[in-house]
Every structure is written in C-alpha cells, then in structure tokens.
N, C-alpha and C positions, 0 to 999 in steps of 0.2 A: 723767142716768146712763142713763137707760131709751134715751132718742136716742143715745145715744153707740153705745150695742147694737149697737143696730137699725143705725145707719150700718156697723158694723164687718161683720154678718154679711150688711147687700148686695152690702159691698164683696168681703167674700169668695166668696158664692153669685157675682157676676159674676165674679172669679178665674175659680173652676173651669168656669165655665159655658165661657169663653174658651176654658180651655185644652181641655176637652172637644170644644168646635167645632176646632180645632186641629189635634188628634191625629184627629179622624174627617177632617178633609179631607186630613190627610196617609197614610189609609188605604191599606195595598199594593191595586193592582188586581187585579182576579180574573183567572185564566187561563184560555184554552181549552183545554179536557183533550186530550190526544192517546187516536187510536182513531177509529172512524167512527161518524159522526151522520147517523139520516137528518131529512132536511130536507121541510118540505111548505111548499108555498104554496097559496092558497087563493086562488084566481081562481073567479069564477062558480057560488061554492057549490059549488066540487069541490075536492080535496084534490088536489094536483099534489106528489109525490114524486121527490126525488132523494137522492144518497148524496151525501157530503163526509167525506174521510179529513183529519184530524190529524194533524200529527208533528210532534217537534223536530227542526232540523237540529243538525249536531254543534253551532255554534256556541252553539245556544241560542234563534234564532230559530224560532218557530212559524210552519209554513205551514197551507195546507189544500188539497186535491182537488176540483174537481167531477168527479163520475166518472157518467158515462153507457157505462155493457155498457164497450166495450175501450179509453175517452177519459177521460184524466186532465187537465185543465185546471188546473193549476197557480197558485194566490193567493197571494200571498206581501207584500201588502201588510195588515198585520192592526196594527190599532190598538186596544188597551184603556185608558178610564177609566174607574175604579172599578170599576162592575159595567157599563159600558156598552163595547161592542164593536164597532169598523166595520170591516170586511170589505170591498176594493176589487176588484169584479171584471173581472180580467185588464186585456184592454184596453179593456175597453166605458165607457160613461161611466155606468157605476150601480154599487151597492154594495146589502149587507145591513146595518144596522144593529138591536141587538137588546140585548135586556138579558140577562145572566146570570144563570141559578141554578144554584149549587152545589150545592141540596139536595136537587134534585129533576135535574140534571147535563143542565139544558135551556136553550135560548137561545128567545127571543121578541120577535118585531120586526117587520119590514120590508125590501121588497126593492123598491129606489126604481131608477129609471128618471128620467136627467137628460135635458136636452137632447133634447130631443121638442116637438113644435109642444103638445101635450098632456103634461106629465110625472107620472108615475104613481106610484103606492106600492100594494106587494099585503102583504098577510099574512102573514108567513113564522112558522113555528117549527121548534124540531130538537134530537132528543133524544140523547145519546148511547148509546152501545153496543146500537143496533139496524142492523144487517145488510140489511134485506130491503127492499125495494120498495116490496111495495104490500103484501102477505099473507105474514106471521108463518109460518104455516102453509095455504099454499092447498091448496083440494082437489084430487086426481088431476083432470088434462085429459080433458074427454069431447070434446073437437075437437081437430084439428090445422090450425093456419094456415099450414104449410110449404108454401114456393112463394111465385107470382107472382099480381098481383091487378089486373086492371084495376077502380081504384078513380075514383071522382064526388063529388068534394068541392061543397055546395052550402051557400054561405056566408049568413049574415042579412041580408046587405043583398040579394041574390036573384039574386049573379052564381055561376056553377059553373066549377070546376079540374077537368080532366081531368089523373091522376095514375097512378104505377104503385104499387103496395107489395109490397114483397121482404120476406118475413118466415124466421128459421127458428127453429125450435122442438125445443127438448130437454126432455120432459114437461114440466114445469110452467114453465120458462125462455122467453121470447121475446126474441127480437131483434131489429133491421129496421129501414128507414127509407120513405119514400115519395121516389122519382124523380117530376121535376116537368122543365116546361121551363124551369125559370129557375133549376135547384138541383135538391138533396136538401134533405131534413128530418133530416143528419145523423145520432148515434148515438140511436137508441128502444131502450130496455133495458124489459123488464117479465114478464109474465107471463101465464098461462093458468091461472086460475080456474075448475073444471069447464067450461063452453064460454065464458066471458066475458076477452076479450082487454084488457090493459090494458096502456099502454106512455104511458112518458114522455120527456122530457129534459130537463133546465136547464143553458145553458153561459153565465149571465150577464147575455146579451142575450134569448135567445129563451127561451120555456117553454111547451112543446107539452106537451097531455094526450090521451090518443086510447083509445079502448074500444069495443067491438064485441062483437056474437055474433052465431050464425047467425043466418040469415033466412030463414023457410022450412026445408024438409024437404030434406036431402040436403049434401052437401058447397061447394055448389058456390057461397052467394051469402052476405054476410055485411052488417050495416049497424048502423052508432056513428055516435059525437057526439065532433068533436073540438072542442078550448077550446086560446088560446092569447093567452099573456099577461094583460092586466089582465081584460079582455070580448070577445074574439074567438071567433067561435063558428062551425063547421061542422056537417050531418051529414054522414054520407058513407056509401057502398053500394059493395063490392068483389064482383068474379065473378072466380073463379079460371080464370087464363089463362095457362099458362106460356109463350105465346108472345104476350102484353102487351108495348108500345112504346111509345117517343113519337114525335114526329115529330121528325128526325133534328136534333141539335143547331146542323149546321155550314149548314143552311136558315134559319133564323127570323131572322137578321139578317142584312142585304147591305148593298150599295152602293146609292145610288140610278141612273141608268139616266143614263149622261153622268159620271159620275164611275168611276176607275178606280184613285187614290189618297185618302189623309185629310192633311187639314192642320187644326194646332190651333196656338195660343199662349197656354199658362198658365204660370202661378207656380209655382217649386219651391219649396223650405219657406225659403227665404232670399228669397221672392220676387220671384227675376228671372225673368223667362220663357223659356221652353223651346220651342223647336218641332225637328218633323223633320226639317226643313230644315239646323239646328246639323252642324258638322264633326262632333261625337261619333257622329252615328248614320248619315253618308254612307257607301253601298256595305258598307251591312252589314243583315245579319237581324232586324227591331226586332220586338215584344210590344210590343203594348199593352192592357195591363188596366184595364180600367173597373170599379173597387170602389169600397167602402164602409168606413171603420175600423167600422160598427156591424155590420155584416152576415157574419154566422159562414162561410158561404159563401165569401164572398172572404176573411177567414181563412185557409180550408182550402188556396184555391188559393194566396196567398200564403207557405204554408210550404212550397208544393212549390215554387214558382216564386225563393225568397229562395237556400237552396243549390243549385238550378238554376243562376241565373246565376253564382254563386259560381266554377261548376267549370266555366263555358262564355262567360266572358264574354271569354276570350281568340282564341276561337276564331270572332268576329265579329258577335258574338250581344249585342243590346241588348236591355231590358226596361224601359218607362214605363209606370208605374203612372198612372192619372188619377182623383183621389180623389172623389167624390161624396159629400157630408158632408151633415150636418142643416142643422145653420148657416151660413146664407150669408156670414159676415165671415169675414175671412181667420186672419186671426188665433186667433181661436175654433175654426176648422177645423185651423189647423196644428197647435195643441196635441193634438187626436185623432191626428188621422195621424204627427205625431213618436212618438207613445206607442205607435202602431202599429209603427211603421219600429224602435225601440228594444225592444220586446219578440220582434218576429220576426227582428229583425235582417237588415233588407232593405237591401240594398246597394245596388240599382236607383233611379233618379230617380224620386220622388215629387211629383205635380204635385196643386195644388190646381183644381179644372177648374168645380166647381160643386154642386149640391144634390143631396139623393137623388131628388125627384121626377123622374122618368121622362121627364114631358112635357120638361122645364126641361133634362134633363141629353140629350136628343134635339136639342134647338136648339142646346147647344155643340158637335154635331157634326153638321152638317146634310147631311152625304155620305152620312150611312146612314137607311135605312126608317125607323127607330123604335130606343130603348134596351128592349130589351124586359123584363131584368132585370138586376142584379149578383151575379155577376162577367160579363164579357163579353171574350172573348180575340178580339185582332185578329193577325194574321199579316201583315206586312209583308215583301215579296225585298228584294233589293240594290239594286233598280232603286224601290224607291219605291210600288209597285204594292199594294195588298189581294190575298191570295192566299185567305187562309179566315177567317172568322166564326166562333169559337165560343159558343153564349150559353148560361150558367149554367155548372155543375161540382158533377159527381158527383167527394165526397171521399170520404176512407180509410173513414167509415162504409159505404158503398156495393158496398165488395168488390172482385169481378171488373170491376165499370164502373168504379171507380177505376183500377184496376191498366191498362182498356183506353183509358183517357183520357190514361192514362203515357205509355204503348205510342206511340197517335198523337202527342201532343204528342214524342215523341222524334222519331217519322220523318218528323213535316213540317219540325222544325226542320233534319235532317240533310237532309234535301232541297234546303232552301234554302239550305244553307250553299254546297252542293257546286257550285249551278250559278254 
C-alpha cells in the first residue's frame, strides 16, 4: 500500500514538474521599452557612451536609433527570446546581444564584431530613460574648443596621423569630428566638463572614444587619449589653427606615369564580369568608387552617390561601385554588399573587385600609385581617360566640407558631361 503511494505521488510531482517546465518555456518574451537608452561599451577600461532611441512603429514593430549629435542610424532588425535580445546593426556584419532586465529597465551583453581576420566582443550595457552622454550634470566649461585644430595622432604601434579637428561648442555641448586624408571620423557628439573634452560615437562598425584638456598655460595647445574599438589606442596633441589643412584630396592618388586610362574585370553580384570597356558605360561619364560594406565612410559617400545616380543616370552618367570586402570568397562578399546595395538602395553596378587590405586591393588596379584609403572616387570623360582622383570623403558630419565636396563633385560631373 505504502508503494502504491509513493508510486502515485512521483507520478504526480513528475505531472507538475512537466507541466511547470512547459508553461515557463512557453513564457511571453520580454520587450524593449520604447524611449532612450544610454549605451556604454567598455573597451580599454574606458566607458564608451552612446544614445539609442526606442519606438514602436504604428504597426507594432519595435525599432531602435543609434544617434551620434545630428545621425539617426536606423535598426530595425530586433529579435527577442525570452529575456534575451539581438540587435542587428544596420548593415555592418555585427550585432548587440544582451539580456533583459525589467526591473532594473537595463540590457547587459555584448557587442560582437563578425568577419574580421580577429573577431571581437566588447562589453556593452544600457539603461533606459537616461538622456546624457557622458555627465548627468557636468560642471560649467572653463575652456572653449571652438575652432580648428591642427591635431597628431600618435598610435601604439609608433606610427603618427596628421589630422585636422573641427570642433564647436555651446557651453557645456561639443560637437566635431576629425578630417583625415582618407575620411572623417564622422558624427562626435560630447561634452565639456570644466576644461576636460570628451566626445564619442558608435554607428555599429566603428567606436571612437576621444578626451583631452589643455596643455600648458594659455588657449592655444590641447593633448588626450583616443581609444577605438576593442584595443585600439592613440594619444594625440592639438594647436589651434584656424587656418589648419590637409594636403589637397584630388593629389594623393594618381595614375602611374604611361597610363592615361583604368582597365579592370570583376564580378557583379550575379558574377559575371564587368569591365569599362561593356556597351553600358562607352561615351559616357563613368565613377568609380572604391568602398567597403564595412567602412562607415563609404557609407556616407554612397548615400550621396545612390539618388545621385538615380536623378542623373539619364543624362550619360554611370557609376561602378568596386567593393573591397573582408572576405576573400565570393560569395561571402556578396552577401555584405547585397545587404549594402538593399539598405542604401543603390541602383549603380556593384562589383566584387577584392579584399580591404590596401596592399592586395593596389594590385587589382595597377594603373594607380597606391589604394591609399576607402572611399576612393575616380572621374572617368567620355573618352575613357582619368580626369581626377578623389581619396577619402568628408560626410554630412563635416559641414561646410561636405556641402564643398557637393559643390565639386556637381561641377566636374557637369563638366564632363558637356564636352
């Protein structure tokens, strides 16, 4: 009788046990609350802050923002199980993953970086309904960074960048980026803590942290420690120059000495090959762009360059993208650059050409000095010939040097159309 029991009440204590396990795995998943989170990541023992806004669209689906000062980058790939959450950013090949808590309205996790010769994971966490930056409440500014800066970035491994930095400042507000010859460093949004400068950004791919104060007595010399990504490290030393340059963009890359046009043959994303030579681009104005789908930079230039062609591709005006990817297999590559071409909505042929290293993506086109960076704008006439070299691109974060890179890129195209 006593066995009979005991059989009845395992059998039962296993019932419930079942149905208990059951009902918790069919548990609803948690939600990411709408409103803004600020976010840090923690590279290098430093706190790397960014903002991320929340909302439901009418439908019901929840997106999210990365917002760096005036740049909304738009996520809208969000998946939850349970209490766990992945976040696909944009079109780069990484995400955030992170756990929920509801009761404390914070996410805690990881911000992975795929497809990298090295692939990484950093620290991430983010809490909701915090607004600010860096400081809650910073003290009044005893400096001002407004202006231009001839700045010396001198990296760990012991090579130095000569760079500019454009900063402007509204009390306690900064904002700015640093001009390079191969790029901007995009949108810095931050702040000025009595003299102590601090400025960040995350758009997914990249995560620059940058801090400074004076240096010395007087207005005029400043020097920080910039950190970027997982362990990337600078210091750097600014003197204010409002009349700071680079050296002129449409210089740094040419033709070699006996060449006077570019010839190439790569794979469009259907991989048949492509060259300038093809009836589509004879006796007309061609672009060619030399990017990256990892590189924010070419990004920028490709949302100028996608409704460019859009409104001008009638008017005899071609554009070939040539993609320099992580991954050397083909296949591997196209699925970035579709993902690219799908989110910017590029209308332009897309060629798969080769790898991001420099050296590597120099030898598929051996008519020019060197690949010196991405983006790289080439100008081709009617006749076949190189007319100008552009290397790098200053974007919308950049201001007046975007808006003058508008300006040129309109009137050499009109140029060429006309003769």
């Amino acid at each position: 009788m006593k066995l009979f029991s005991v059989s009845i009440f395992l059998r039962s204590f296993v019932l419930v046990a079942s149905l208990f396990f059951a009902l918790s795995c069919k548990r609803e998943p948690k939600e990411l609350k709408s409103g803004m989170w600020r976010g840090v990541l923690t590279v290098s023992n430093q706190e790397l802050p960014f903002l991320m806004q929340v909302a439901k669209q009418d439908n019901g689906k929840t997106v999210a923002y990365l917002i760096n000062g005036e740049e909304k980058i738009l996520l809208d790939e969000i998946s939850i199980t349970g209490d766990s959450i992945k976040i696909l950013l944009h079109i780069f090949d990484a995400d955030l993953k992170a756990h929920i808590d509801d009761q404390q309205d914070g996410l805690k996790g990881k911000w992975i970086r795929y497809n990298l010769k090295e692939p990484y994971a950093v620290p991430f966490s983010a809490k909701l309904g915090q607004d600010y930056r860096f400081s809650e409440k910073p003290s009044p500014a005893t400096f001002n960074y407004t202006g231009k800066w001839d700045v010396l970035f001198k990296y760990s491994d012991g090579t130095e960048e000569k760079v500019v930095g454009i900063f402007e400042q509204q009390g306690n507000k900064l904002k700015g980026t640093f001009l390079s010859t191969t790029g901007d460093y995009r949108y810095l949004d931050g702040e000025v803590n009595k003299e102590e400068l601090s400025l960040s950004t995350f758009d997914g791919s990249h995560a620059y942290l940058f801090k400074a104060k004076p240096n010395g007595e007087g207005t005029n010399n400043i020097k920080g420690d910039y950190w970027a990504g997982k362990s990337g490290y600078a210091s750097w030393t600014g003197v204010r120059n409002e009349k700071a340059v680079l050296p002129a963009a449409d210089t740094l890359t040419y033709l070699k000495k006996g060449y006077s046009k570019m010839s190439f043959s790569f794979p469009n994303l259907s991989g048949e090959k492509i060259s300038l030579n093809d009836e589509k681009y004879r006796n007309k104005v061609v672009v060619v762009q030399l990017l990256g789908s990892w590189c924010p930079n070419c990004m920028d230039e490709t949302k100028f360059l996608a409704p460019y062609y859009e409104k001008n591709k009638n008017r005899g005006v071609e554009i070939i993208g040539l993609a320099y990817e992580q991954s050397p297999e083909f296949n591997q590559a196209k699925v970035r650059v579709e993902r690219m071409r799908d989110r910017l909505e590029v209308g332009y042929d897309l060629l798969i050409a080769g790898t991001r290293d420099k050296e590597a993506a120099a030898k598929t086109l051996p008519m020019l000095n060197h690949v010196l960076g991405f983006p790289t704008t080439i100008f081709i006439d009617k006749k076949g010939d190189v007319r100008k070299i552009h290397t790098g691109f200053s974007g919308p974060g950049t201001g007046k040097y975007y808006e003058e890179f508008v300006q040129d890129f309109n009137q050499t195209i009109d140029k060429l159309v006309k003769e």
